[in-house]
Structures are given as structure tokens and as C-alpha cells.
C-alpha positions, 0 to 999 in steps of 0.5 A: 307938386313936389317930387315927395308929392307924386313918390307918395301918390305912386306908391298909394296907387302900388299899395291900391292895385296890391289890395285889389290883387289880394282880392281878386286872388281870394276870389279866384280861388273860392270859385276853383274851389267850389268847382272843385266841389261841385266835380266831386259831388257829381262823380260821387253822384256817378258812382252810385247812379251808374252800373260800376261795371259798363261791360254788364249790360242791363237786361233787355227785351230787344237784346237778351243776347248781350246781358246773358253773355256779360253775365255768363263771361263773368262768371266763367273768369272768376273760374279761369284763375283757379283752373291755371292754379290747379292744373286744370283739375279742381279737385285732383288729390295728388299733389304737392305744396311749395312755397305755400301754393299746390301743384296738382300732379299731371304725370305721376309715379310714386315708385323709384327710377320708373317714369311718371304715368300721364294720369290726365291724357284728356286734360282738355276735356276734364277742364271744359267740364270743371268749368261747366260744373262750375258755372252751370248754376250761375248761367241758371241765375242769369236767365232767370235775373233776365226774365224777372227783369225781363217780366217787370218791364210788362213783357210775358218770357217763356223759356225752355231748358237750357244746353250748356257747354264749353269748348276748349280752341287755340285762342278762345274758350267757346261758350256753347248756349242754347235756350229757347226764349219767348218774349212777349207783349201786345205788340207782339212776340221774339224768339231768341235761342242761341246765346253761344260766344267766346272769350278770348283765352290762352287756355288751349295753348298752355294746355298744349305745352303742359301736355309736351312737357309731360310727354317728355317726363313721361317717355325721357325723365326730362324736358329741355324748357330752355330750348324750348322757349328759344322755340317758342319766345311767347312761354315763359317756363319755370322749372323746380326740384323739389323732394323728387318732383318737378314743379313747372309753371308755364306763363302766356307772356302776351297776356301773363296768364300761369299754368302750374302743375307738377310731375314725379318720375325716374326718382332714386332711393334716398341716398343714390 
């Protein structure tokens, strides 16, 4: 066989294991593409067959405890946002608008030279109430989501009325829950009726540094916040003037949760 024989053999077989490269290629990438497909399909499948929100747990004979508390927890966060925007008080008439956000006054005095009044000595107790009022219906809502669910699964639920309150403490707002729940069915009968818990919160301390700074307006016409975060690093304080009123937003760095509010006091006449 000639040498131009064994050169032209070489390359059919060159040209051959290409072919087969190609095919195999086209082959590979149609099943990564179908299992692609088929991962899609099944997360899509996920989506809209598992609860989106794995905290809330569903409603439970065995365990009533944990779905109240998922469904109470999440209805008082809806509320903690509002209350760090507004001072911890909803519908306070005083205050004063910057940069398209309200800043509810806590220390006040519409007078000149004279020192803001504290109009909110109680701040904690005024706060634990805005959120009971703002939650209460919807702790109702969720003992009675519980019992319709509770009754389809065949169980009989007797419940009573429900106590209801809210603690402010360092870390953690505690919820106060008392109902007394009666389940049964022919195997027989539980009897569930604290459902109190916490949530983990800087709501307490920021309360506390707005109550300093006050204080201090109220007594000394100024609050040193540079110091004070040398003191106490966790704060971030923001302070502004602004048409004769101090602005202050305080930030619980560990969790980057912001308390605003505004004091007036010790103003002079226009012109001074």
C-alpha cells in the first residue's frame, strides 16, 4: 500500500471520529437540556404545591401553639416598620415633614427660648398598646383560621375569650396569649390555653436612646450623639435642623432597624 493510501485511510478515520464527536455532542446537549426541563418544571411544580412561607406552619390538632404563633408573629412585623417611622405613636398630630418622611415630635414647645415638653413620658406603654390595637383583630382572625381548619379535619373546638397583650423588654417584645382551646374527637379531648411568646426586637433599647435624647432637650436644649455613639458603638444617630426642629434618627446597627422622631425647644424669634 503507497504512502497517499495509508494518508487518505487516516484522515477518513479523522473525518469519521469528528462525525461521531458532532453526534455525540447534539446528544449531550439535548439530555442537559431536557433535565434542565424537567428541574424547571418541577421547581415551578414546588412553587404553587408548598406553602411559600415555610415559618407559617399549617393549623394542627396536635400543635395549635405553633400556627397561632406564626400567624400572630407575622402580623405584629407588619406593624413594627410603621411604629419606628412614627415614634412609636400612630396617630400623634405633631410633627413635621423632611424630605418626604414625617417626624412625629416627642418633646415639644411651640414658644421661643423656652425647653421642649416630654409629651410622651409613657412612650413604652403607648407603643405596647398601638400594637395591640393594631393586631388584635387579626390575632381574632387567626383562632378562628385555626378552628375552621381545626373543624374540617373532624375535630369538635370550643374556645373562650381571648387575652391579649404585649410587653415591651431589652431584646424582645413579648407577646402576652391566653385562649382556652378545647379540642376534640373520638379519641378524645386536649386542652391548650397559653399561647404567649416573644420576638426578638430592638424595640425596647431604641425606645430607651429616644427617651435620653429627650431628656437632655428638654433639660439642656442639646444632646451630644457624637459622644454618644463613642459610648454606645451599636447606635447610629442622625441628627438635623430643621426650621427650629431637631430631626433624629436613631439605627440599632445589629439589626439596621430606625427609629425616627423630632423634638422643638429653646427656639429664638426670627431674626436672632
Amino acid at each position: 500500500m503507497s504512502r497517499e493510501g495509508v494518508s487518505y485511510i487516516m484522515k477518513r478515520d479523522d473525518s469519521d471520529f469528528g462525525l461521531k464527536n458532532v453526534g455525540r455532542n447534539k446528544r449531550g446537549q439535548l439530555t442537559i437540556f431536557i433535565i434542565v426541563g424537567i428541574i424547571i418544571v418541577v421547581g415551578l411544580l414546588a412553587i404553587f404545591l408548598v406553602d411559600k412561607d415555610p415559618s407559617v406552619r399549617k393549623p394542627s390538632a396536635e400543635d395549635p401553639s405553633g400556627f397561632i404563633e406564626g400567624c400572630v408573629e407575622e402580623n405584629v412585623e407588619e406593624v413594627i416598620p410603621d411604629i419606628l417611622e412614627k415614634g412609636g405613636v400612630l396617630d400623634e398630630p405633631y410633627s413635621v415633614r423632611y424630605q418626604g418622611e414625617d417626624y412625629t415630635y416627642l418633646c415639644y414647645n411651640g414658644d421661643f427660648y423656652g425647653g421642649c415638653y416630654n409629651i410622651h413620658p409613657m412612650l413604652e406603654d403607648i407603643i405596647e398598646e398601638e400594637i395591640v390595637d393594631e393586631t388584635s383583630v387579626a390575632v381574632e382572625e387567626c383562632f378562628e383560621i385555626l378552628r375552621e381548619e381545626i373543624e374540617n379535619k373532624g375535630f369538635d373546638v370550643s374556645s373562650g375569650t381571648i387575652e391579649y397583650s404585649v410587653d415591651l423588654l431589652p431584646g424582645m417584645i413579648k407577646i402576652n396569649l391566653k385562649n382556652k382551646l378545647e379540642i376534640k374527637n373520638s379519641d378524645g379531648s386536649r386542652s391548650f390555653e397559653d399561647f404567649g411568646f416573644e420576638i426578638t426586637s430592638p424595640l425596647y433599647e431604641l425606645v430607651q436612646v429616644a427617651r435620653t435624647i429627650v431628656n437632655n432637650q428638654a433639660q439642656y436644649c442639646y444632646f451630644e450623639h457624637g459622644g454618644y455613639m463613642l459610648l454606645y458603638p451599636r447606635y447610629d444617630i442622625r441628627m438635623w435642623d430643621y426650621k427650629g426642629s431637631k430631626l433624629y434618627s436613631l439605627t440599632d446597627r445589629p439589626s439596621g432597624e430606625e427609629f425616627r422622631f423630632a423634638v422643638r425647644g429653646c427656639v429664638g424669634p426670627p431674626g436672632i
